[in-house]
N, C-alpha and C positions, 0 to 999 in steps of 0.2 A: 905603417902603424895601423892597427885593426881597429877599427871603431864599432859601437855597438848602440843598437834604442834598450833605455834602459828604465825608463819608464816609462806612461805613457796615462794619460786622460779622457774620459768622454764624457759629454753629457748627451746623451743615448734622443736621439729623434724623436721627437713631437710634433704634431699636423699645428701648434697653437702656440703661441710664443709667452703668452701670459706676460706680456709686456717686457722681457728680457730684452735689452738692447744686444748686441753683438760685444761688447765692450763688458758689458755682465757675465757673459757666456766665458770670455776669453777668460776672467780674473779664476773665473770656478773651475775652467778646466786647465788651465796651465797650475793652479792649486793642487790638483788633484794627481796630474803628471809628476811633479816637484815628491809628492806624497808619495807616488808610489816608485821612485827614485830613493826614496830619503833623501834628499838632497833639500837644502834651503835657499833663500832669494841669493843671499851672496856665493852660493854656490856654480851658477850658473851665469856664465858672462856672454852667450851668443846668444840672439835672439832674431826668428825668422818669421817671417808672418803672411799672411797671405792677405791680396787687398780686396777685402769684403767690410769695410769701417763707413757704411753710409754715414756720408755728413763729417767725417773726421778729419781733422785738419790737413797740412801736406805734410806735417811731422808727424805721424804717427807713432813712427818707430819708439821714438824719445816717449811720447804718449803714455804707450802700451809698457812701456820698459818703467817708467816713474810709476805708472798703478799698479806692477806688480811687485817694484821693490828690486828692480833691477838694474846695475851699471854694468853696462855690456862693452866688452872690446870691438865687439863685431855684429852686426844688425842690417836685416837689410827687408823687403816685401817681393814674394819670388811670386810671378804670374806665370805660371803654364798652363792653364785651365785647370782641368781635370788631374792633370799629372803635375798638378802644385803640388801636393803631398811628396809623393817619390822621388820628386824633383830635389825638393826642401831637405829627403835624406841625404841623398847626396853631394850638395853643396854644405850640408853642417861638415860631412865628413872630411870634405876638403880643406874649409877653413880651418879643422882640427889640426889636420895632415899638415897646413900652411903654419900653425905655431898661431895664427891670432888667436885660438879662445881654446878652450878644455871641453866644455859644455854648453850644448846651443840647445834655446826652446825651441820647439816648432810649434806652430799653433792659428788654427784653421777655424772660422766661427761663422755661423750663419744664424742673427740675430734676426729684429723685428727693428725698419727703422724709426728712429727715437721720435723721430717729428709726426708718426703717421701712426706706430705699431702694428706695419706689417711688410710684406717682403720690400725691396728697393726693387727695380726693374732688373732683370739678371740678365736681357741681350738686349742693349742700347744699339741704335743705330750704329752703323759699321760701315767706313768706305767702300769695302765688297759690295755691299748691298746693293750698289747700283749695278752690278752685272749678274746679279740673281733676281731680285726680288720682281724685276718687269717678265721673270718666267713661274712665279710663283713660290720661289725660296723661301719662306718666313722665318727660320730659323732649324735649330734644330733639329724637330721632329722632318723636315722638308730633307732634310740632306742628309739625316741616317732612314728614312724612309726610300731617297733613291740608292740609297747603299746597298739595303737590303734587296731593293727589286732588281738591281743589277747581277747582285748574286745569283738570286732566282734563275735570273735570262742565262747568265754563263753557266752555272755550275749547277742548277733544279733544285736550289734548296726550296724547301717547301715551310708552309707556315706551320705545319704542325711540326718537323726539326727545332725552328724557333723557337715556338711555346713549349717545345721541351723543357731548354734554356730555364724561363721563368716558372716551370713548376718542380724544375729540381732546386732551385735559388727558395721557395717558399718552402718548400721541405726543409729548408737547409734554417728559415725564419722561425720557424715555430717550435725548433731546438733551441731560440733564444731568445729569452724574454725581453729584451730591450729592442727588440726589433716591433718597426711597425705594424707590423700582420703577425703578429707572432702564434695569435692560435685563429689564423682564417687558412687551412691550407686547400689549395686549388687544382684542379684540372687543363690537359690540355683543352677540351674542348669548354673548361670555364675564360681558359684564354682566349679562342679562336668564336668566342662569342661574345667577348666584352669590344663595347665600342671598335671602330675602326676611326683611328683617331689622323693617319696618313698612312694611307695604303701603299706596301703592304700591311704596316704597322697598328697593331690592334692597343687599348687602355694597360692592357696587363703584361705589355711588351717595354714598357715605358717607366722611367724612373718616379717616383712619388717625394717631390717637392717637401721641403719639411724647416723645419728648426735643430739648430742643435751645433756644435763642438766638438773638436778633438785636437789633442794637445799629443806630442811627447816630444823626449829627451834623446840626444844622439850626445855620445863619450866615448873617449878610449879605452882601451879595453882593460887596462888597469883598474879605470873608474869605475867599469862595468863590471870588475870581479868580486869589489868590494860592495858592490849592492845586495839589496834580497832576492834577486830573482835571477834565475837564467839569462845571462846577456843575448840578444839575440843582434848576430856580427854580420856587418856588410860585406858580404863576398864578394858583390858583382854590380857592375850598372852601364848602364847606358840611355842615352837620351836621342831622339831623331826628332827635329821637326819639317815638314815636307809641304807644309800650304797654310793660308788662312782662307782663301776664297775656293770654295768648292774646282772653282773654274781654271784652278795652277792644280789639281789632282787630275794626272795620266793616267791610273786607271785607280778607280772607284772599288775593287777589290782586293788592293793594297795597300798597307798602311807602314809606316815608321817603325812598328813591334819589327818587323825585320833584321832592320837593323839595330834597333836599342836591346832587342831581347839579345839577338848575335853578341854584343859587346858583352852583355852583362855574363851570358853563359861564358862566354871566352876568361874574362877575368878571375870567373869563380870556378874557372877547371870541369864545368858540369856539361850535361844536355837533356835536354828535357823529361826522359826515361828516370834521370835521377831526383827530379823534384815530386815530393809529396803532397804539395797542395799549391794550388794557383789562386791568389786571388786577382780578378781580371776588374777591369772598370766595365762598368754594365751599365750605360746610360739606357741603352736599348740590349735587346735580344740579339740582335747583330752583331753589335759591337765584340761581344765574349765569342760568337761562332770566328770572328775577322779575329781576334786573340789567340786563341788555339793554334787557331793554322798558322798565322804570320808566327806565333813563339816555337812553331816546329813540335805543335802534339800531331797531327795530322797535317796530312798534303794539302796543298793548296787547291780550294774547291770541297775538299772533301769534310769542312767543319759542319755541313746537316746531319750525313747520315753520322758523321763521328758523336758527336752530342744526342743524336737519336740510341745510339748504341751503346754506350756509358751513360757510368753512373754518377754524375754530377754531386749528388748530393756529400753532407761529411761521412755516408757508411758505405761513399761506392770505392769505384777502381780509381777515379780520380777527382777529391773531393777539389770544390770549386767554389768560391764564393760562401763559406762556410757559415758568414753571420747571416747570410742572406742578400748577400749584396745590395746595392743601392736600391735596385728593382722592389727588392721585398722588405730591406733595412728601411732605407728609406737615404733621400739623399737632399744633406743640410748644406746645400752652396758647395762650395770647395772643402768642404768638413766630409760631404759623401765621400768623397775620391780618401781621402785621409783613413776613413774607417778600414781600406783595404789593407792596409799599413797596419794598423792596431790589430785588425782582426790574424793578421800572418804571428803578429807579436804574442799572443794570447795562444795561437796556436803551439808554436815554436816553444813557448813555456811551457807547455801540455797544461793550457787552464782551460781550456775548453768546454766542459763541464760536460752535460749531455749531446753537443755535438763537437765533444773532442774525436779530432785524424788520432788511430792510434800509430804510436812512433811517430809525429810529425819532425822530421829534422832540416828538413831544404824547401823552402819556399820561394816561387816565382810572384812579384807583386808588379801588375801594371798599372799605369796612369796615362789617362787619354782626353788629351785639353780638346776646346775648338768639336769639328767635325774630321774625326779622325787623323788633325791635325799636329797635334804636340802630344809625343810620346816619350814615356821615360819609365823603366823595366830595370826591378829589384832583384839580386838572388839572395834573398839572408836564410841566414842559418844558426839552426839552435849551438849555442855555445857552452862552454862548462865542461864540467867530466859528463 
């Protein structure tokens, strides 16, 4: 059975929450999805969520499902980090496939919490910690920063390859108005001069923390024809996860895209010569160079000079991260990793607007939880005549 996202929701990135809880965010943009579905509350009987509910009870599911007018067959809160979103596709699809539900929300939000009005802590103490942190690990920025310098040591990527990365991503911002930067656009050496925030890792290498939501709809493809838009069908997926603690990673310039992208191309008949737009999770500037290669755009090693040498943006050879990814979008909790989703959806309809892929018809979408940890790689595809 071919399943399809057939609407889809956002409330577009904000550095300010204007007092928005998470739970506000959720009712407006799962609203907004439902809307541009047509579809109504009783339409819809799956509901998926990701757990970003500071302070919310341990029922959430039920919660979230009663404030938006929903009695769902099937409900569940999927944690993959980063690759919640991608992940969230393909578990709707399955439960469709399995006969429990027709239509599943997804829906991803990153609020202001209610008690304080502003972020909740997003990396809480972690049993790893105790075999990192007595070397200096602090978190993220520590462990995609020795990513990157490993790279460097084996393979000579260099920082200005990198800030390639983030100045074709902010080219890519300022074709979109709901992006955080949307008219700041930048330089490599505006990158390779802002902060050095963990070296090799400079400020403009680095994702920009925010507010914001994103919701959509996954259905069969029946459901999906009778909608208003372009169904956009899941052809391909796969999922890898290979560590939590930096210290169970064999080598540091390898990641799970390996294998989750393999699966996904296998499924969907493709190879990466036939996809038209990638959108990659870009926590860092690394992480999209470690995308490329591991999804099989270039060899392994070779993703500096490859990104130095295309055109990233939506008018090159191979558009990437089109809204501007998280880097330049900006990135609302597990609602960033989500946008890569929507933003393929938008593509795949050709809504694009002034940075529409012209013919965009096959889309690669990754999601990358943890530090390089949990992966899970989309192939959708525009559908319709």
């Amino acid at each position: 059975m071919d399943t399809a996202i057939i609407g889809i929701g956002e409330v577009p990135p904000r550095r300010r929450s204007d007092g928005a809880t998470t739970l506000d965010l959720v009712a407006r943009v799962a609203r907004d999805a439902m809307l541009d579905a047509h579809l109504r509350p009783t339409d819809v009987d799956g509901l998926l969520l990701s757990p970003t509910f500071t302070g919310a009870p341990l029922t959430v599911a039920s919660m979230v499902a009663d404030l938006l007018g929903l009695r769902p067959s099937y409900c569940d809160v999927v944690d993959v980090g980063g690759a919640t979103a991608t992940g969230m596709v393909w578990r709707a699809a399955a439960a469709i496939e399995a006969g429990v539900c027709r239509s599943v929300l997804c829906v991803l939000a990153e609020g202001a919490d209610p008690r304080s009005g502003i972020h909740a802590p997003s990396w809480p103490a972690l049993p790893n910690g105790q075999w990192e942190r007595p070397y200096g690990s602090l978190g993220p920025n520590s462990g995609y920063a020795l990513a990157a310098s490993r790279h460097a040591y084996e393979f000579g990527t260099t920082d200005e390859q990198r800030a390639k990365v983030a100045v074709d991503q902010r080219t890519n911002a300022c074709a979109n108005p709901t992006s955080l930067f949307a008219d700041t656009p930048i330089t490599v050496d505006d990158v390779l001069g802002s902060p050095l925030v963990c070296d090799p890792l400079h400020l403009l290498e680095i994702v920009m923390p925010c507010f914001g939501a994103t919701a959509f709809i996954v259905a069969p493809a029946d459901v999906a024809a009778a909608g208003p838009h372009p169904p956009v069908v899941l052809r391909g997926f796969g999922e890898q996860i290979t560590h939590s603690s930096l210290v169970s990673l064999p080598d540091l310039t390898r990641t799970g895209i390996v294998e989750s992208a393999g699966r996904a191309y296998a499924a969907a008949g493709v190879t990466p010569a036939d996809i038209d737009l990638v959108s990659a999770y870009d926590c860092y500037t690394i992480t999209v160079i470690l995308t490329l290669e591991d999804a099989g755009f270039c060899a392994k090693g070779q993703g500096g000079p490859f990104v130095a040498d295309h055109d990233l943006t939506f008018a090159g050879d191979l558009p990437c991260n089109t809204h501007g990814g998280q880097l330049s979008y900006g990135q609302a909790g597990l609602a960033g990793g989500a946008s890569h989703v929507t933003e393929a959806v938008v593509q795949l309809r050709g809504a694009g607007g002034a940075r529409q892929v012209p013919d965009c018809r096959l889309a690669l979408v990754n999601g990358n939880g943890g530090i390089l940890a949990e992966q899970c790689t989309l192939v959708l595809e525009r559908g319709g005549a």
